[in-house]
N, C-alpha and C positions, 0 to 999 in steps of 0.2 A: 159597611164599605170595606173595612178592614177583612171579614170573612170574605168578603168577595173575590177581595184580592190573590188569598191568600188561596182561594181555590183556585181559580184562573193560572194563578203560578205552578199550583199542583199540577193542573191541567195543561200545561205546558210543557212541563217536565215531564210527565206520563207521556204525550205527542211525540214530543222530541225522544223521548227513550227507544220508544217503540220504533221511529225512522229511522233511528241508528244502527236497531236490532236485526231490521229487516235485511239492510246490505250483506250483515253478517252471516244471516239464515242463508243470503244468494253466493255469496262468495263462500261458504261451507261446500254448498250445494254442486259449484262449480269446480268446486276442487275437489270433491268426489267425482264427479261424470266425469273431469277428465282425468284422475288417478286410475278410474275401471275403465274407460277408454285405452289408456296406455297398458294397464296389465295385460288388458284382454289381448292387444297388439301383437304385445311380446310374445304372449301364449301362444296365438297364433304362427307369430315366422319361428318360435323355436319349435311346436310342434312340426311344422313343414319342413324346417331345415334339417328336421331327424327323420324325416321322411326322405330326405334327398329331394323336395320339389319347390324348396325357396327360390324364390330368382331376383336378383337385385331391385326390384320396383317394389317389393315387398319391404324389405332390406331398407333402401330411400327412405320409405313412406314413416318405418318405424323410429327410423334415426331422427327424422325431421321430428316427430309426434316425443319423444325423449326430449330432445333440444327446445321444443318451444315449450313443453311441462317444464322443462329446469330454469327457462326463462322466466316463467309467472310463480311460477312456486320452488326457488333454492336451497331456502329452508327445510324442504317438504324429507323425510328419512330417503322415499325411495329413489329422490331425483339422483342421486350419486349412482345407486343402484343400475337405473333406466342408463343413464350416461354409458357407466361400464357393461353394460349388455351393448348396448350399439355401439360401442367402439369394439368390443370382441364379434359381432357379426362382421363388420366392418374388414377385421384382421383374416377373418377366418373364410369370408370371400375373395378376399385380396391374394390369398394361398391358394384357396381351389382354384382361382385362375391363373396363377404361377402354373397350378401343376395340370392344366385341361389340357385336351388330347381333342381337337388341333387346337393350336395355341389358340388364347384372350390375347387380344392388342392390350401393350403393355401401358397405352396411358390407362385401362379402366385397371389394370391391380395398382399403378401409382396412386390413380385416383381414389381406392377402398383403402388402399395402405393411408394417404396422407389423411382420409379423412378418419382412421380408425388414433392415429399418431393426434391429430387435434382435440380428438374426444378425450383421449388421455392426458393431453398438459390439461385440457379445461377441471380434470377431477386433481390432479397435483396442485391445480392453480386454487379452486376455490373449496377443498376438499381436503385441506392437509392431512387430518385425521380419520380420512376414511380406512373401513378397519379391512378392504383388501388393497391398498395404495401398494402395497409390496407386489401384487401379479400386476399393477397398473404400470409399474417399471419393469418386469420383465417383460412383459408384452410387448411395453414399447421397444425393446430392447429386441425382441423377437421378431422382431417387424422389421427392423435396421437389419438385420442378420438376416435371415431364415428369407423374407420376401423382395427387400430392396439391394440384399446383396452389398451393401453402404458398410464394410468392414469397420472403416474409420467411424461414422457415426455406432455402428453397434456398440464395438471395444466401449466408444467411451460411455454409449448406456451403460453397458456392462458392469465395468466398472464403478457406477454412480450406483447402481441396485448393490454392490456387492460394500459399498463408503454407510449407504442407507440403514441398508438392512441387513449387518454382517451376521445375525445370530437367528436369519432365514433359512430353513434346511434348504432350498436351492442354491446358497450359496456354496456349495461343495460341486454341485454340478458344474456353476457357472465360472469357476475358479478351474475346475479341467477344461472345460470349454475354451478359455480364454487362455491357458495353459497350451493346450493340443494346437491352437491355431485351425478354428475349425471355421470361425466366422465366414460364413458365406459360402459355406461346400454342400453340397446337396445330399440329402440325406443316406442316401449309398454308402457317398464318402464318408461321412460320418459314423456310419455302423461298421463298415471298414476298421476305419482307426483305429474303433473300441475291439475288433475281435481280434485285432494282433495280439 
């Protein structure tokens, strides 16, 4: 009886191991397919967007696929990664429509700035240590400047990259930048200033 027992316990523990093991095979499983889902994504709109033929539903689709991988897996190295690529597509749409020839209605570059501007606190927010957090405040800091024209919000990014990260070699730029009083001048102006 006592052997019996003592098998039956084995045998329970063997059962139960194994059902335990299996979620962990599925949830491996899952978090591969969707890690090569999201690279492949990325691969995709950055290849297109060197192509000049990305166009913001590409753009949406990847942000959204970033945002819900950093949702299920935060942990994960690349999720920081995925974040700061779609807040730079984000940025970097929000400019070509500043600068399109006939103009972009100016809510969709608010709308690519603000959502490029949120991808960034979320990586300051749960990412303190991430090892490019230094371009993740000039960025945002580039976006207040350069896209929104937000002087008063830039200066004081500006300032806060330059409190952060004083021993950042962009700190010498952003120190004439904010010297020169250029915030918000369009780039003309800007090459101007420097060729006096």
């Amino acid at each position: 009886m006592k052997r019996l027992l003592s098998t039956l316990f084995v045998l329970a523990v063997f059962f139960t191991a194994c059902k335990e093991q299996n979620p962990t095979n599925n949830s491996f499983e899952e978090l591969s397919k969707a890690q090569a889902s999201l690279i492949n994504s990325y691969k995709t709109a950055d290849s297109l967007w060197h192509e000049g033929t990305v166009g913001a539903t590409l753009i949406d689709d990847f942000v959204s696929e970033a945002v819900t991988f950093y949702e299920a897996y935060p942990e994960e190295s690349i999720s920081p990664n995925m974040l700061n690529n779609a807040a730079d597509f984000c940025m970097t749409l929000a400019a070509s429509y500043k600068k399109a020839t006939p103009a972009v209605d100016l809510s969709e570059i608010a709308k690519y700035a603000g959502k490029a501007i949120d991808l960034y606190n979320l990586i300051i927010k749960v990412y303190p240590d991430y090892e490019y957090l230094n371009m993740v405040y000039l960025n945002r800091a580039m976006i207040y400047s350069d896209i929104l024209d937000d002087k008063e919000s830039a200066d004081l990014e500006f300032r806060e990259f330059l409190h952060k990260f004083p021993s950042d070699p962009a700190c010498e730029f952003v120190s004439g930048y904010l010297k020169s009083d250029l915030i918000g001048k369009s780039s003309d102006e800007i090459y101007e200033s420097f060729s006096k």
